[in-house]
ZADO-1210 file (C-alpha; in nm, 4 decimals, padded with zeros to 6 digits):
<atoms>
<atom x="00.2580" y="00.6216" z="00.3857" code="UNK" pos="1"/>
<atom x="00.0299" y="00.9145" z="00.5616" code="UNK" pos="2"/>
<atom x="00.0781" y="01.2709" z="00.5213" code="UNK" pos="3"/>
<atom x="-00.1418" y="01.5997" z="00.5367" code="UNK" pos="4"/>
<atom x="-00.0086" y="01.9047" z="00.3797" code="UNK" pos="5"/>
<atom x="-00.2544" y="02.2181" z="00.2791" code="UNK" pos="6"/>
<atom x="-00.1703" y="02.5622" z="00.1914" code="UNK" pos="7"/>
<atom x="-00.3540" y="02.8880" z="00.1205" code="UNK" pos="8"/>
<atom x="-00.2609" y="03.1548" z="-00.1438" code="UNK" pos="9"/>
<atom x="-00.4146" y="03.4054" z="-00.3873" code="UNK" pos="10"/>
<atom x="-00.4106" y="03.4931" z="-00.7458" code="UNK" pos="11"/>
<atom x="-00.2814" y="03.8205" z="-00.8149" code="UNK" pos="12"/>
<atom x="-00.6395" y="03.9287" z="-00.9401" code="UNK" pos="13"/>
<atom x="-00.7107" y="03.8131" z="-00.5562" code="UNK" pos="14"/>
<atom x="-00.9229" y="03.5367" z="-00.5653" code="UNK" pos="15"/>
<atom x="-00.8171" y="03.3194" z="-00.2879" code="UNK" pos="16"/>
<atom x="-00.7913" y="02.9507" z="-00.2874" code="UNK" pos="17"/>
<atom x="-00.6278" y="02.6175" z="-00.0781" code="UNK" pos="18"/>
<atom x="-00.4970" y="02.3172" z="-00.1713" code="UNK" pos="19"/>
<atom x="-00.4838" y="02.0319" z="00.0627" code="UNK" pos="20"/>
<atom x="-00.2891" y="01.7400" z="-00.0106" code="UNK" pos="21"/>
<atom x="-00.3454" y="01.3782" z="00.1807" code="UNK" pos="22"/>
<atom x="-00.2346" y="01.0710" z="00.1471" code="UNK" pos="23"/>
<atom x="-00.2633" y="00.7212" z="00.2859" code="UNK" pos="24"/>
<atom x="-00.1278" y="00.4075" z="00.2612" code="UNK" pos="25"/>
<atom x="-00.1536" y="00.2420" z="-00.1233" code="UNK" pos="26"/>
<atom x="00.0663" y="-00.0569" z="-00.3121" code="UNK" pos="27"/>
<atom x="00.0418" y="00.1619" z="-00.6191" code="UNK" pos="28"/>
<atom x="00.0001" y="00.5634" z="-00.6802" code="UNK" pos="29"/>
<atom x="-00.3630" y="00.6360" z="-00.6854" code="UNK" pos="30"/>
<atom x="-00.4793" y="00.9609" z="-00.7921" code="UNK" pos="31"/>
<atom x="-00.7888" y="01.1165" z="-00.6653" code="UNK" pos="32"/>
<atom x="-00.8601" y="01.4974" z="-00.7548" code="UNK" pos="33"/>
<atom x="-01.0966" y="01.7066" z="-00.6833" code="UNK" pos="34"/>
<atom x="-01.0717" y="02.0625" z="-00.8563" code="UNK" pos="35"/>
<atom x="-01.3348" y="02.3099" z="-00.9890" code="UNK" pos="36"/>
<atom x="-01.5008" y="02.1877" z="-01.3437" code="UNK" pos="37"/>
<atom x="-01.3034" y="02.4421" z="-01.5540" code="UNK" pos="38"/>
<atom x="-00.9116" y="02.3269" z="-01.4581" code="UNK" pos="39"/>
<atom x="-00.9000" y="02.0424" z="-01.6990" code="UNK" pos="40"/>
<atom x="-00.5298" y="02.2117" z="-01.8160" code="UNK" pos="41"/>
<atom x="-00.4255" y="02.2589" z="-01.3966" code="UNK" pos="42"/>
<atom x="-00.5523" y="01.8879" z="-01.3555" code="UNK" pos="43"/>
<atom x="-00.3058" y="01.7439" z="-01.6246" code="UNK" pos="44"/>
<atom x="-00.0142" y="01.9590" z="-01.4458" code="UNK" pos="45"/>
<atom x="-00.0779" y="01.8443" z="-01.1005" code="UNK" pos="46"/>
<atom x="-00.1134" y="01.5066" z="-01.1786" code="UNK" pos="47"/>
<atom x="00.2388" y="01.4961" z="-01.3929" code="UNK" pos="48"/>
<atom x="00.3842" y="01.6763" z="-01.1626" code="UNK" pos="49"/>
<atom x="00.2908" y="01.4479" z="-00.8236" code="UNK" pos="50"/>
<atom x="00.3791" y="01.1379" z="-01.0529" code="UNK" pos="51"/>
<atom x="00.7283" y="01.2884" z="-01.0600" code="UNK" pos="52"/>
<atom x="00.7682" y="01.3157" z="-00.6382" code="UNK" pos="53"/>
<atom x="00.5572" y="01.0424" z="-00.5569" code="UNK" pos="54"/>
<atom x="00.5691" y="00.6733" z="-00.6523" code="UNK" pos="55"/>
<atom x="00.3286" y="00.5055" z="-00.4250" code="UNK" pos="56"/>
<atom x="00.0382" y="00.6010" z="-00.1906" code="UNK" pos="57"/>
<atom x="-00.3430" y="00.6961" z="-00.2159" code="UNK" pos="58"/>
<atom x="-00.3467" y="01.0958" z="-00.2905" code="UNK" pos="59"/>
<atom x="-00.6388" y="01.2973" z="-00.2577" code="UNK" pos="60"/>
<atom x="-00.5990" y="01.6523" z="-00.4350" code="UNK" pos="61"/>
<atom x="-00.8633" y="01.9081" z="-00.3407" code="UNK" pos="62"/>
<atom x="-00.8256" y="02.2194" z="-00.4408" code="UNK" pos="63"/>
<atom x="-01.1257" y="02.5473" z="-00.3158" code="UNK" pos="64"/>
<atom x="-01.1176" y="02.8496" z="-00.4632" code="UNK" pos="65"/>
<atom x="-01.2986" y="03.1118" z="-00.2575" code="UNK" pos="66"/>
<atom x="-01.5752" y="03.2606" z="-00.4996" code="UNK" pos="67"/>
<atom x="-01.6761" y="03.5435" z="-00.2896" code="UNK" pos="68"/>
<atom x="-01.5632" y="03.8360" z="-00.4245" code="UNK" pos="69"/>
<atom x="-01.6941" y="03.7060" z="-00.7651" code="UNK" pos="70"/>
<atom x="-02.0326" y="03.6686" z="-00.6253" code="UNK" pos="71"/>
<atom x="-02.0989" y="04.0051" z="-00.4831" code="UNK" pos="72"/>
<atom x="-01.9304" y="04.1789" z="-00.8249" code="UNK" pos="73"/>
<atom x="-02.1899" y="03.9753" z="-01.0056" code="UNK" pos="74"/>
<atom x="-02.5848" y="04.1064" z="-00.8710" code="UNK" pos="75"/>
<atom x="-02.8269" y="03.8649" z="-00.9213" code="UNK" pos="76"/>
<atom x="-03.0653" y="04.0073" z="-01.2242" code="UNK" pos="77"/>
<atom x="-03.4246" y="03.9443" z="-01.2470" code="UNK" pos="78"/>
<atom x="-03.6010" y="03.8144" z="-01.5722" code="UNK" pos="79"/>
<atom x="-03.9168" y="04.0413" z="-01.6067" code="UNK" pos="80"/>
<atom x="-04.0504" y="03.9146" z="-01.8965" code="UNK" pos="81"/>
<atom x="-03.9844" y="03.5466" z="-01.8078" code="UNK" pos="82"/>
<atom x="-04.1690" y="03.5792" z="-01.4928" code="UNK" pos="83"/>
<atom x="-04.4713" y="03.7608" z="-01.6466" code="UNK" pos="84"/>
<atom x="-04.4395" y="03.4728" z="-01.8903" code="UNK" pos="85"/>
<atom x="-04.4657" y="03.1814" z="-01.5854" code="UNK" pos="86"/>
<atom x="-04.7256" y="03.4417" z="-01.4093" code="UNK" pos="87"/>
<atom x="-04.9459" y="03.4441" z="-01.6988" code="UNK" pos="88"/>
<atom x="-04.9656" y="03.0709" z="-01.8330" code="UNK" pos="89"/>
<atom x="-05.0046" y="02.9857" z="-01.4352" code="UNK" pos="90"/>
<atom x="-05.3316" y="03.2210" z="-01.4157" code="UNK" pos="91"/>
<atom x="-05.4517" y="03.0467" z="-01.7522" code="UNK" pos="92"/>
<atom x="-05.3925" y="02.6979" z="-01.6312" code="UNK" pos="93"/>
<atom x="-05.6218" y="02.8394" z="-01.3031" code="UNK" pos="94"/>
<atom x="-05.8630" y="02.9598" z="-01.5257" code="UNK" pos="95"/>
<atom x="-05.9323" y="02.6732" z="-01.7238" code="UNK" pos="96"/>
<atom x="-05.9419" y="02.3778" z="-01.4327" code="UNK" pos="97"/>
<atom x="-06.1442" y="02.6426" z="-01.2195" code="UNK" pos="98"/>
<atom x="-05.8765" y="02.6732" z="-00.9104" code="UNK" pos="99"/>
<atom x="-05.9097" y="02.9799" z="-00.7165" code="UNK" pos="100"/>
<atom x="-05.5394" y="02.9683" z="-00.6003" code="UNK" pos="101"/>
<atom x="-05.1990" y="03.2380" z="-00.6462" code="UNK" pos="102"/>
<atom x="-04.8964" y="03.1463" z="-00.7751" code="UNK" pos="103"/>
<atom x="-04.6013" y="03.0938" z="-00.5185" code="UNK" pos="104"/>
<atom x="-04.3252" y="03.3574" z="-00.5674" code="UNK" pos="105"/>
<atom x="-04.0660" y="03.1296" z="-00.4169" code="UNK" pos="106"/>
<atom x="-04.1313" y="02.8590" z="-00.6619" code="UNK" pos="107"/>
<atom x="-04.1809" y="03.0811" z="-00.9605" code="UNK" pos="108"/>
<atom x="-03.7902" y="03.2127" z="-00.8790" code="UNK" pos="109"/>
<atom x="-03.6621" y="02.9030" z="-00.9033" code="UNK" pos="110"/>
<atom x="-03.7893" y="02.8330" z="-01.2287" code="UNK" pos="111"/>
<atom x="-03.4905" y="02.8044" z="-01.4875" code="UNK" pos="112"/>
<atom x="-03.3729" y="03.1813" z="-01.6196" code="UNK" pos="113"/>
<atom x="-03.5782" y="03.3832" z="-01.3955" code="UNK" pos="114"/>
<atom x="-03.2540" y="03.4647" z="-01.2038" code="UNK" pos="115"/>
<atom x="-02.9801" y="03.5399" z="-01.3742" code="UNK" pos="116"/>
<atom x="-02.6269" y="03.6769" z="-01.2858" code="UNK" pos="117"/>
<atom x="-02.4258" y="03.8917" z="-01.5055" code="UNK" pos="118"/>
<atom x="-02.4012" y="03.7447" z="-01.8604" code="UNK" pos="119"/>
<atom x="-02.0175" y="03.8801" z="-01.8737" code="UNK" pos="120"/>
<atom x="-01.9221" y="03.6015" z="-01.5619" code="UNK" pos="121"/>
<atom x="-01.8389" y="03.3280" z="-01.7998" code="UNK" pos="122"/>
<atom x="-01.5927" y="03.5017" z="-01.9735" code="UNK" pos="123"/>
<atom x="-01.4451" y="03.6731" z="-01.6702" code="UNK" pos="124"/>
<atom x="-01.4174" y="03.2993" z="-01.4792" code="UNK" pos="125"/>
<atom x="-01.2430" y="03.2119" z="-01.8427" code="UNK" pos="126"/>
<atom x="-00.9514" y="03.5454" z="-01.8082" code="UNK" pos="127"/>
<atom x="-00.9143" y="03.4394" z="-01.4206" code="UNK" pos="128"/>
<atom x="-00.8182" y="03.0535" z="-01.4914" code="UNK" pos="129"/>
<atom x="-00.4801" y="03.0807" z="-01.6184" code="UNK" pos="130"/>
<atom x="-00.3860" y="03.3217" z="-01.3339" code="UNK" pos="131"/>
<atom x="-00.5329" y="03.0490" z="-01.0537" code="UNK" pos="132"/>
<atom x="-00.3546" y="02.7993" z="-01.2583" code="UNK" pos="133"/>
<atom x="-00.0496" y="02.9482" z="-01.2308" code="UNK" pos="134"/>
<atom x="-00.0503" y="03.0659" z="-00.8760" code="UNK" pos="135"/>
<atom x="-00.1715" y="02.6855" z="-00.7667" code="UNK" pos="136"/>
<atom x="00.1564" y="02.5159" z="-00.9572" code="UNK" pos="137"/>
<atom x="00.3945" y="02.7698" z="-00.7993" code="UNK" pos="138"/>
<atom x="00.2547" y="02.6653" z="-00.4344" code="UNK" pos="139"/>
<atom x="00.2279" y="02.2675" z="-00.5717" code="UNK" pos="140"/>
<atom x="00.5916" y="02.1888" z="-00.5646" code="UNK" pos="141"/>
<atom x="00.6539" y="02.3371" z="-00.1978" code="UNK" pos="142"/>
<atom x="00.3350" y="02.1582" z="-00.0930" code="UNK" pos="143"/>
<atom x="00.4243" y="01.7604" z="-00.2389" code="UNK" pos="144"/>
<atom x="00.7849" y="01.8550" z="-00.0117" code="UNK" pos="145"/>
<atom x="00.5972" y="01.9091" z="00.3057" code="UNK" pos="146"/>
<atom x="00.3870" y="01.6097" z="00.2398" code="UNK" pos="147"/>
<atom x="00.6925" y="01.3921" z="00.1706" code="UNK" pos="148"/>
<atom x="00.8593" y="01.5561" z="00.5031" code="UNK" pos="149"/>
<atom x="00.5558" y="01.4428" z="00.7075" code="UNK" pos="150"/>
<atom x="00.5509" y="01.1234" z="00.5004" code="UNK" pos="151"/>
<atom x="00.9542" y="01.0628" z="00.5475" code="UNK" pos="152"/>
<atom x="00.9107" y="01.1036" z="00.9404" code="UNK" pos="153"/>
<atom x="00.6789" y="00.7840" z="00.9421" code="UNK" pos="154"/>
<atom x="00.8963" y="00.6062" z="00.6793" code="UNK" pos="155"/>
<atom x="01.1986" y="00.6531" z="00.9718" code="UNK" pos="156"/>
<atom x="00.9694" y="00.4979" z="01.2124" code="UNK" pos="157"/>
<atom x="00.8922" y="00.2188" z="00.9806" code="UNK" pos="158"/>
<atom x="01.2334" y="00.1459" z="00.8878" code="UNK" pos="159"/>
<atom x="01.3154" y="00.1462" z="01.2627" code="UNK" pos="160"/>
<atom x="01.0654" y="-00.1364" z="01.3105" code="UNK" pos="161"/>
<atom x="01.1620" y="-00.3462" z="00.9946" code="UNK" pos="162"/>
<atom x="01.5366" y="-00.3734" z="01.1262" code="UNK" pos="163"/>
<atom x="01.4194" y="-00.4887" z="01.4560" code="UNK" pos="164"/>
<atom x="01.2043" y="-00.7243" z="01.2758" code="UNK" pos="165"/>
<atom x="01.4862" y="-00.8539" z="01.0900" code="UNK" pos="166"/>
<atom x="01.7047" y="-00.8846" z="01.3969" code="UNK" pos="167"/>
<atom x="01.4287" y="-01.1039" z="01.5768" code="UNK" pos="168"/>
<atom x="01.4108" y="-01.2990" z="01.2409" code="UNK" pos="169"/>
<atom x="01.7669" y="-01.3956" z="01.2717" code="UNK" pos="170"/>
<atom x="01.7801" y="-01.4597" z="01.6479" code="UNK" pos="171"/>
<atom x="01.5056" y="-01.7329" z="01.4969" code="UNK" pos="172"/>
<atom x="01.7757" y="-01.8316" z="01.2487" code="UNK" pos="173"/>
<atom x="02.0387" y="-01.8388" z="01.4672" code="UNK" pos="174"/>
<atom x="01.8318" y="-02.0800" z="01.7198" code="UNK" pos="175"/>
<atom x="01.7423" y="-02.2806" z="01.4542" code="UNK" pos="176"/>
<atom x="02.1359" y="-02.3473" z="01.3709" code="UNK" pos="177"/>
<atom x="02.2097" y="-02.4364" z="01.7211" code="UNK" pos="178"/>
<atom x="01.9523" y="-02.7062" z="01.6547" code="UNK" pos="179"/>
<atom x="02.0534" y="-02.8291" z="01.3198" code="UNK" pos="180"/>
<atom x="02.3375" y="-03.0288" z="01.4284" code="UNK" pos="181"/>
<atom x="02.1434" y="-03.2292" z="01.6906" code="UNK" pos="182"/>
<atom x="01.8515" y="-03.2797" z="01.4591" code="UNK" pos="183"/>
<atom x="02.1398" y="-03.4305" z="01.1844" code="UNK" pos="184"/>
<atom x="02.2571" y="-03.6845" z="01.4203" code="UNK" pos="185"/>
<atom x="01.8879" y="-03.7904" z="01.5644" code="UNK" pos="186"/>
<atom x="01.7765" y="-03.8189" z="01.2599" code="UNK" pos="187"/>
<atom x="02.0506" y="-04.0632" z="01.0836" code="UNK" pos="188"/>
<atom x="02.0431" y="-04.2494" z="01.4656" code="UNK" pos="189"/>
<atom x="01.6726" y="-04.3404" z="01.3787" code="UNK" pos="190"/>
<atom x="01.7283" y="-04.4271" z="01.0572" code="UNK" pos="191"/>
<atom x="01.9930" y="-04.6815" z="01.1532" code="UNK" pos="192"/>
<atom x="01.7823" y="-04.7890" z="01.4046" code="UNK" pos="193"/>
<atom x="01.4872" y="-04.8484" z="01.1892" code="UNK" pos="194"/>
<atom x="01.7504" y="-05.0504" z="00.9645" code="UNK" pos="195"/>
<atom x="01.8309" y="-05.2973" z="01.2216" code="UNK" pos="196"/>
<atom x="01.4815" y="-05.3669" z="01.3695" code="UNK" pos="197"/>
<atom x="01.3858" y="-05.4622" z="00.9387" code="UNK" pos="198"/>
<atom x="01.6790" y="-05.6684" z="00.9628" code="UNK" pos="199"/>
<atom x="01.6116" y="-05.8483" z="01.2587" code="UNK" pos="200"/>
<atom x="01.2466" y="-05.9205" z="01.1632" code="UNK" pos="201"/>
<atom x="01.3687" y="-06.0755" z="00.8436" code="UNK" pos="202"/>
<atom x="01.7111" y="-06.2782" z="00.9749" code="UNK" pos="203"/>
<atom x="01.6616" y="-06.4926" z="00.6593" code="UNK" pos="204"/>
<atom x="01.7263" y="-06.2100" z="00.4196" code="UNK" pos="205"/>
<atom x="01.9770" y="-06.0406" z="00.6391" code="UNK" pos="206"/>
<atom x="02.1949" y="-06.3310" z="00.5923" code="UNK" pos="207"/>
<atom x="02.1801" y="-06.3307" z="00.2225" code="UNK" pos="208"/>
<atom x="02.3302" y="-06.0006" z="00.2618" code="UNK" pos="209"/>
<atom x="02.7159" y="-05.9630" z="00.2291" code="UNK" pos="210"/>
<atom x="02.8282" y="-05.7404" z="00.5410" code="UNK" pos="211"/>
<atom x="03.0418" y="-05.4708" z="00.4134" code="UNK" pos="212"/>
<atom x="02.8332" y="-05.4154" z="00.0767" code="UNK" pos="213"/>
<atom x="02.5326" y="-05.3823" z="00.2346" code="UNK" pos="214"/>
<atom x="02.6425" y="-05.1255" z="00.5485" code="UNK" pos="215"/>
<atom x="02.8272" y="-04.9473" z="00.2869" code="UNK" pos="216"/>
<atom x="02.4483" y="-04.8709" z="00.0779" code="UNK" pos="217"/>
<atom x="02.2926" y="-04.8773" z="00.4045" code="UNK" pos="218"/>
<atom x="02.5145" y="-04.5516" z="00.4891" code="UNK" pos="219"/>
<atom x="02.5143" y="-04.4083" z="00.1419" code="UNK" pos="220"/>
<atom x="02.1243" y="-04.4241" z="00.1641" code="UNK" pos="221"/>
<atom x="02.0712" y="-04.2974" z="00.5103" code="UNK" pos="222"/>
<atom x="02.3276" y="-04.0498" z="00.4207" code="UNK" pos="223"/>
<atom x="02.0703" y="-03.9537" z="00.1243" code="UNK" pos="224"/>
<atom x="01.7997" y="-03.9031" z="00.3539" code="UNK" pos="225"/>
<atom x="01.9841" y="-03.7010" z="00.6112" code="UNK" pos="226"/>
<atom x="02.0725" y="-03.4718" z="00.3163" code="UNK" pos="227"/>
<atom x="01.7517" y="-03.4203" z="00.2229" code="UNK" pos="228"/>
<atom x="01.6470" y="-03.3140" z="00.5305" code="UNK" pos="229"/>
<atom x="01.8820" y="-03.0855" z="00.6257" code="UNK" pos="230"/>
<atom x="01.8285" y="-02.6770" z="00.6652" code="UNK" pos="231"/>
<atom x="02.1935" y="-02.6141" z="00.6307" code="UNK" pos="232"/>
<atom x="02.0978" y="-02.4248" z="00.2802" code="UNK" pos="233"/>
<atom x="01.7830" y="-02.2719" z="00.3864" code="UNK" pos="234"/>
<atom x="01.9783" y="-02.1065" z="00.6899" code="UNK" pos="235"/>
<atom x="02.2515" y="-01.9468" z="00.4630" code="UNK" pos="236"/>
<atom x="02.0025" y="-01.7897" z="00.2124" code="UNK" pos="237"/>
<atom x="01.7709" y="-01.6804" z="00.5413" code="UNK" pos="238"/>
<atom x="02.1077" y="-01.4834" z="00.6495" code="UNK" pos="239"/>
<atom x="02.2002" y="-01.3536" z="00.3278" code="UNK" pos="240"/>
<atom x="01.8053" y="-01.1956" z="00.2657" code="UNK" pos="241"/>
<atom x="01.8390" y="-01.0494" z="00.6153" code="UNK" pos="242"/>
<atom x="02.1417" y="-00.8807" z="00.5433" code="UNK" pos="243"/>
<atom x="02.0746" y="-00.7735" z="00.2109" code="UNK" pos="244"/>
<atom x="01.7267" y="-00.6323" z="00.3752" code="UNK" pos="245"/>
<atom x="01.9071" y="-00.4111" z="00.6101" code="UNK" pos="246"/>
<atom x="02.1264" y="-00.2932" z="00.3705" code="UNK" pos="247"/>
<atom x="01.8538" y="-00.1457" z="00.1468" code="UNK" pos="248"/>
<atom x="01.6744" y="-00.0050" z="00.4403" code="UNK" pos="249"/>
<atom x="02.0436" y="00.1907" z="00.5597" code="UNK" pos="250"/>
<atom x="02.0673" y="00.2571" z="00.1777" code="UNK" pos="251"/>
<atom x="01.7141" y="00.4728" z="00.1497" code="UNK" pos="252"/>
<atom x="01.5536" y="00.5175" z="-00.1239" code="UNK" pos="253"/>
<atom x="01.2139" y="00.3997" z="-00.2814" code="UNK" pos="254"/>
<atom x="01.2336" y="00.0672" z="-00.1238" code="UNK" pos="255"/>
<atom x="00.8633" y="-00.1174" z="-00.0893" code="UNK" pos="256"/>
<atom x="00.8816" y="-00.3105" z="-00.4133" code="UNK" pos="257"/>
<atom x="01.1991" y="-00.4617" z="-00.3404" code="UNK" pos="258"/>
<atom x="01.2036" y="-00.5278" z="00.0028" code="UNK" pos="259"/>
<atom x="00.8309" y="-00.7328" z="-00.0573" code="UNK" pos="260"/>
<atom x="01.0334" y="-00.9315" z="-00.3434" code="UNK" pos="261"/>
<atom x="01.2897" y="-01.0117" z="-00.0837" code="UNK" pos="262"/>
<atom x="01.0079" y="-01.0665" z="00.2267" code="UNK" pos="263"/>
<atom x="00.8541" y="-01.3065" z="-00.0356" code="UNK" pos="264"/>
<atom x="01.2061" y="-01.4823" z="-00.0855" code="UNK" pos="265"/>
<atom x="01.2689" y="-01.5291" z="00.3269" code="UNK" pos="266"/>
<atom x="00.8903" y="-01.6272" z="00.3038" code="UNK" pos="267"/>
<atom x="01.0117" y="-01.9221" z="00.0680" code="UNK" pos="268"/>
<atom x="01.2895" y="-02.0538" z="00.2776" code="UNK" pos="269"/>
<atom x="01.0601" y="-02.0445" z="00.5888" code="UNK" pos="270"/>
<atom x="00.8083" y="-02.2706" z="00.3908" code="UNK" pos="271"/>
<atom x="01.1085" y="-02.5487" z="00.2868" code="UNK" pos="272"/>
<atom x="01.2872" y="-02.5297" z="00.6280" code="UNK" pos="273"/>
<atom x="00.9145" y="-02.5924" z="00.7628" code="UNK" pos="274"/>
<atom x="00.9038" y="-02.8815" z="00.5205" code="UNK" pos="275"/>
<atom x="01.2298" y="-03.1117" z="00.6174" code="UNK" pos="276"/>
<atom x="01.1541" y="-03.0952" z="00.9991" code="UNK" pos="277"/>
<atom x="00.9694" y="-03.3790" z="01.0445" code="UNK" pos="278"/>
<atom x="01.1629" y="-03.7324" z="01.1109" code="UNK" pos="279"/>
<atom x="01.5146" y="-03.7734" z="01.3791" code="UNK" pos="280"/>
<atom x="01.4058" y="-03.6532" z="01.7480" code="UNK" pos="281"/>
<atom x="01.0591" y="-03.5599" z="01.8025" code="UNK" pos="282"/>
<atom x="01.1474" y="-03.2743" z="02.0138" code="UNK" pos="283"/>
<atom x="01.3960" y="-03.1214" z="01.7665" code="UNK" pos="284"/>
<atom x="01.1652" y="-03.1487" z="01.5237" code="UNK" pos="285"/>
<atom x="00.8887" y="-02.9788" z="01.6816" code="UNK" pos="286"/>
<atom x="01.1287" y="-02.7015" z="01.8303" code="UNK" pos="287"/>
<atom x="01.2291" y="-02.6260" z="01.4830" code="UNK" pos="288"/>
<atom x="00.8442" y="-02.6438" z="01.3325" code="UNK" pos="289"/>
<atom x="00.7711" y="-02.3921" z="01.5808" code="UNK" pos="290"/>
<atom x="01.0615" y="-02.1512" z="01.4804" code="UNK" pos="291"/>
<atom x="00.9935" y="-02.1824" z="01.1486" code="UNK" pos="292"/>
<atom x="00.5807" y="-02.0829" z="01.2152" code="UNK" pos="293"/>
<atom x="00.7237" y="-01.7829" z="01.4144" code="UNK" pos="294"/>
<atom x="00.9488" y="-01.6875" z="01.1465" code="UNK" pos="295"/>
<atom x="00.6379" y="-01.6576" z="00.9030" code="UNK" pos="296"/>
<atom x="00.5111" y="-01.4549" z="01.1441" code="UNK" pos="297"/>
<atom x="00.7507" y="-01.2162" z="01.1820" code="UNK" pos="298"/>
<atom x="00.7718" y="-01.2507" z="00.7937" code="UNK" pos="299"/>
<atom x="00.4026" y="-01.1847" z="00.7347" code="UNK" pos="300"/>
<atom x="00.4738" y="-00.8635" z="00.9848" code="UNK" pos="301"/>
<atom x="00.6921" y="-00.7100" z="00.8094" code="UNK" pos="302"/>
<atom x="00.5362" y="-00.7595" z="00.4695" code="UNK" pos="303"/>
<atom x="00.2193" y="-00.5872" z="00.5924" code="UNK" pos="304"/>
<atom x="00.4459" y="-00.2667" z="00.7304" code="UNK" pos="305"/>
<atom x="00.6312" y="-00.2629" z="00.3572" code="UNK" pos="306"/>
<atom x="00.3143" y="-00.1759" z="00.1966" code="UNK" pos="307"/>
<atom x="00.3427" y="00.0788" z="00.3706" code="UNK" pos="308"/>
<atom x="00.7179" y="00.2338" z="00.2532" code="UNK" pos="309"/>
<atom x="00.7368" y="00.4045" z="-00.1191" code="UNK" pos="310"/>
</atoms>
């Protein structure tokens, strides 16, 4: 799910900093942060503790730390000697190739070491990062709540959606019910049908036939058929993954993993009820492909909004 969440604070040495938090929509938890080069210790605490609040989402972590009053106790410091040095070999190098030409001050300041800050920096940075450290993990855990406030109001609104899904899904059930018993009865009609026109094109063997054994295999096979293509079963489990879908969306929760297992379950029985719904009455049959394609539909919906949920 999406979520924004940032908050500013201080040390209590006063050196300022924010961390922002935002997510976006991710199968997995996916870590991305972005934090000065010296919190290797503050990176290994944020990232154990999101993994605790968080199961699933793309995070970006960036924390800035306002460097400002650093930089002004810190006077940039010429290198005298080191320039003199780079003044000197540059008039040489003149010299020798016969250019008539001045050094350019801008470019000779940028040469490594010439400007320097205050050598005691490092080890001042090194005193200040357990106090920024601490100040950013007591404003972390107040900070991953307001994300997962802003991330629970679209999870509501996503939940809202998947039960309406599932309530179109088994209006499509239902419909296809109604139609079940009528496509039952056309289809064993044709089959008997198709039985007698065989038997009339061959009277010969039809009369080799004893009556009563025959009709009675003749029913036990179309029988067979009829079973075979029936969505009686397919129906039932469509009902009972509906319902059981609901009930872990009312439940709450961290709910995407299993509520794709059970999409991927109603996405089965779609796929066999599509399967036995050719044969009997042409326009039964056809009604009921076509419910089935817009159950996959709705199906395939839904799937790509759990992605979404933790």
């Amino acid at each position: 799910m999406t979520g924004y969440a940032t908050a500013q604070s201080a040390t209590e040495e006063g050196v300022a900093f924010t961390l922002t938090l935002k997510s976006v929509n991710h199968r997995f938890l996916d870590l991305n942060l972005r934090l000065p080069g010296d919190c290797d210790a503050l990176e290994v605490a944020l990232r154990r503790l999101i993994k605790e609040r968080l199961k699933r989402g793309h995070l970006d972590v960036t924390l800035h730390v306002d460097r400002r009053l650093r930089e002004t106790a810190q006077p940039i410091q010429l290198n005298r000697e080191l320039l003199a040095a780079h003044m000197h070999v540059f008039h040489e190098a003149a010299k020798l190739h016969h250019f008539n030409v001045e050094p350019d001050l801008n470019e000779m300041l940028k040469m490594p070491g010439v400007l320097t800050t205050d050598a005691a920096a490092p080890a001042a940075d090194a005193t200040r990062r357990p106090a920024l450290e601490a100040a950013v993990m007591a404003v972390a855990p107040s900070l991953i709540e307001q994300l997962n406030q802003v991330r629970g109001a679209e999870g509501a609104a996503l939940a809202a959606e998947l039960r309406a899904s599932m309530l179109r899904l088994r209006t499509l059930a239902e419909e296809c019910a109604a139609l079940r018993t009528g496509a039952r009865e056309a289809h064993f009609e044709r089959l008997r049908m198709r039985v007698g026109e065989l038997m009339r094109a061959d009277a010969e063997a039809a009369a080799q036939v004893d009556g009563p054994a025959f009709d009675y295999r003749m029913l036990a096979e179309a029988a067979l058929l009829v079973e075979r293509s029936d969505i009686e079963e397919e129906l039932v489990r469509l009902r009972a993954h509906i319902e059981s879908f609901v009930e872990m969306i009312d439940a709450g929760g961290e709910l995407g993993k299993r509520l794709d297992f059970l999409l991927q379950e109603l996405n089965r029985e779609a796929n066999t009820m599509l399967s036995k719904t050719t044969g009997g009455d042409p326009g039964i049959g056809l009604r009921l492909t076509t419910l089935g394609l817009e159950m996959k539909t709705e199906i395939e919906r839904a799937r790509e909004q759990v992605q979404n949920l933790e």
